[in-house]
N, C-alpha and C positions, 0 to 999 in steps of 0.2 A: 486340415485347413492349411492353404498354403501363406508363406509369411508376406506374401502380398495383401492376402486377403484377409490378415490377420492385424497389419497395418492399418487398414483401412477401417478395419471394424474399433481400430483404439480409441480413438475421441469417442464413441459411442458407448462402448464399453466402461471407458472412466466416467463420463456423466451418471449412464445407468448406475453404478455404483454407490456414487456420494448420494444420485437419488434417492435410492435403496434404503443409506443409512441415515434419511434426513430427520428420523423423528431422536434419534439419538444424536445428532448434529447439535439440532434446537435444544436439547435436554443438555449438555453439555455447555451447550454457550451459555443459557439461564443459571446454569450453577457456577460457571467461573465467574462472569459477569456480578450477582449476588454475595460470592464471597469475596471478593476484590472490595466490594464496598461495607461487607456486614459490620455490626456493630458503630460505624460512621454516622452521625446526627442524618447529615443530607442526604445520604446513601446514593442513590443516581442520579441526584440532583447533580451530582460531583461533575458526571460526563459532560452536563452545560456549562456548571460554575468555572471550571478549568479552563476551556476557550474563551469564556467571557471574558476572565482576568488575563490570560496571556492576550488575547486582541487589543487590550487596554495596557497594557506594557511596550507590545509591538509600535502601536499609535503614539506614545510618551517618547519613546526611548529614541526611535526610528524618525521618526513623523517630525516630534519637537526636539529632543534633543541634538540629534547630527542633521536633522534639516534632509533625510533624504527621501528621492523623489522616483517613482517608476521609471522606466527608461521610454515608456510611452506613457502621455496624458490620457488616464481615466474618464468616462462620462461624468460632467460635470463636477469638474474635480475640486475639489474640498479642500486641499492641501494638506495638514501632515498628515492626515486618517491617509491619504492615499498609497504612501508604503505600507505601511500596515495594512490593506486589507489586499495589495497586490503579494506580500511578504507569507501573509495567511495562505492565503489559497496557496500558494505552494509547498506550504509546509503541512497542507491537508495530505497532499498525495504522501508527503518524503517521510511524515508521522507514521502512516498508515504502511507506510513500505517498512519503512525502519523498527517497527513494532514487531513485524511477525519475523524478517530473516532475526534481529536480535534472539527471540526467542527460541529460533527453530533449532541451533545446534542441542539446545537441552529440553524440546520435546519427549524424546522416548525416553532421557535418561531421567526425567522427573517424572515419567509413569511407568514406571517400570512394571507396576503389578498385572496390566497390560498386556503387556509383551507374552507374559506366562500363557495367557488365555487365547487358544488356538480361535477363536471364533469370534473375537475381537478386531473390526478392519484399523489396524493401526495408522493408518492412511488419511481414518476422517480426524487426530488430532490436528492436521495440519491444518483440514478445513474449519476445525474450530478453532484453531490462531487466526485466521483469516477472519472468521465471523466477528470475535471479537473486535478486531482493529476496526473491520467496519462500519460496528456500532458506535464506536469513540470518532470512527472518522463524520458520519451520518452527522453528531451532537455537533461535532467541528462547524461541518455543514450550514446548520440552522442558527449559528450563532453568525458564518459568515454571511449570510444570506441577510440575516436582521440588519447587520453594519450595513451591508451594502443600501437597501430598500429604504431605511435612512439615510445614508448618505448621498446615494445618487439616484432614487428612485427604483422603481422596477427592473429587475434584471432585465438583459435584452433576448430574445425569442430563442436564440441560438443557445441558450441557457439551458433547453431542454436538451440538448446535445450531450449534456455530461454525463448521464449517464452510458452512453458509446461508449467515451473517452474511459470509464472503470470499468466496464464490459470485457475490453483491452486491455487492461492492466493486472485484471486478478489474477487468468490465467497463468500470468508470466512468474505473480509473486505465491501462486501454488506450488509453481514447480519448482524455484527456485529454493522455497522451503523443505519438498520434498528431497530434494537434493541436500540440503544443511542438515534436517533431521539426521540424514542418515549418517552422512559424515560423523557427526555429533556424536555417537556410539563407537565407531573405532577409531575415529582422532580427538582426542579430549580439549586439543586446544582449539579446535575449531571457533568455538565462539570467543576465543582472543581475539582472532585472525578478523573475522566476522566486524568486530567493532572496531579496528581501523580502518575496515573499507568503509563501513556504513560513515564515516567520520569524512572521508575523502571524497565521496559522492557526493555529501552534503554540499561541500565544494568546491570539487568538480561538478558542477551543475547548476542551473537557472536558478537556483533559489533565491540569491541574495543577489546577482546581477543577469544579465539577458545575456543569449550564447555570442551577438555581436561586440561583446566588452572583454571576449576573450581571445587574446594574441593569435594569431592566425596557426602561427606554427603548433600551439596550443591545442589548437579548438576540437582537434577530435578528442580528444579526453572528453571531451564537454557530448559530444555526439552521441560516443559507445555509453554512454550514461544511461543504463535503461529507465531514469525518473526524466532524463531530461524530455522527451515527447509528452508525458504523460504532463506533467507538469505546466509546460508550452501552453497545452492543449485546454487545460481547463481555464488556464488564465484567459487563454481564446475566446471560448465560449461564455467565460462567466462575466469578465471584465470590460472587453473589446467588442463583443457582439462581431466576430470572426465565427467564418462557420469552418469546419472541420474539413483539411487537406487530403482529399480520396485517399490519393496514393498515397501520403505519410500512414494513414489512420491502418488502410488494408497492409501494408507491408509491418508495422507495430502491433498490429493485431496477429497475423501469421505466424511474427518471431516468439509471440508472446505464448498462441497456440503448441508452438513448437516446444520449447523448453516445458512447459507444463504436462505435455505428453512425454518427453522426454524423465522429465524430473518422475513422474509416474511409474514409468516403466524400471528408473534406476531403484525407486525405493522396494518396489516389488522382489527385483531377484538379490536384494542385500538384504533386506528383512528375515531373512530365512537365517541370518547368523547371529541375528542382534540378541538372544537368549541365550548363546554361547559365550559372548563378548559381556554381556551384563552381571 
């Protein structure tokens, strides 16, 4: 097979794959999931009860206390709930981003027993850090979604869109992981390194203001941000009743494909050392 042809077959290839492993995907994400809460009175209640409270800290703190306000007016807007539930939705994506690279440098080094086991795809941990965040971001979800339909009625149509807008982004943060994994076995400081950037995205990026409140000379910081689209984009669809920018969406979509095949293919040919290094 020529390495054209071998190109070509990769996105295929990687789907088949996680396909492949999905019943042990779901079987792993049920056990971390379960033991992250065992022993706990509310046990999963946890994953609503935690958005619930921080949505009502966001609205206090945000909303009434500093008096701040969207950089655009909300459907029918409420006043102080309105940063707070523009402040939510983007810390849906930056949670759910920030969740899995934090964890991915110490992936394989916290299973190591893994590693031992030639027939083991070390590949789908990555996709169960992914599952995981998820499910926490899904509970985020439903709890923003409640604020919203209370506070300003039914989302608007374009609200169906969001799932596109994470379609686009898991890719990105697959491969991204599968790259930190790997690092994470022969650089130990990696997840040092790892939490000052995840620290400096936060903001450098639309989270707490819109990419127009950043200095000009500034502003690509704010650009090369890969939460900054994602981010944009649900507030878009969720808030604004904005529908989805072709060309933004297919060209974030592509980079996203890009690094995940990428990140794939990097964890494959270093994998083969990570039993030596452990």
């Amino acid at each position: 097979m020529t390495l054209a042809s071998r190109t070509a077959t990769l996105p295929l290839r990687v789907l088949l794959q996680i396909w492949g492993s999905r019943f042990l995907i779901a079987q792993l994400i049920r056990t971390e999931l379960s033991s992250r809460y065992r022993a706990s009175v509310f046990g999963v209640l946890w994953t609503l009860i935690n958005p619930f409270v921080m949505m009502l800290i966001y609205t206090l703190v945000f909303g009434g206390v500093f008096q701040a306000k969207p950089p655009m007016s909300l459907r029918a807007s409420t006043g102080p709930a309105d940063f707070g539930v523009f402040l939510f939705t983007g810390l849906i994506v930056f949670s759910f981003f920030s969740e899995v690279i934090s964890r991915s440098p110490q992936l394989i080094l916290s299973n190591v027993n893994y590693v031992k086991k030639v027939v083991f795809p070390l590949e789908v941990l990555t996709v169960v850090a992914v599952g995981v965040a998820l499910v926490q971001a899904a509970m985020n979800l439903v709890v923003l979604l409640v604020f919203s339909v209370v506070l300003y009625g039914l989302p608007p149509a374009t609200a169906l869109l969001l799932p596109l807008v994470w379609l686009a982004l898991i890719p990105m943060v697959l491969g991204i992981s599968w790259f930190l994994s790997s690092f994470g076995v022969y650089l130990r400081d990696t997840g040092q390194v790892i939490g000052f950037i995840i620290t400096f995205m936060m903001f450098l990026g639309p989270l707490f203001y819109p990419v127009s409140a950043m200095p000009e000379k500034f502003r690509w910081l704010v650009m090369i941000n890969p939460l900054t689209y994602p981010i944009e984009a649900s507030r878009d669809v969720l808030l604004y009743g904005n529908a989805l920018d072709p060309a933004a969406f297919l060209l974030f979509g592509a980079i996203s494909g890009a690094v995940m095949l990428l990140g794939w293919v990097w964890f494959h040919r270093t994998r083969k050392g990570f039993a030596d290094v452990i």
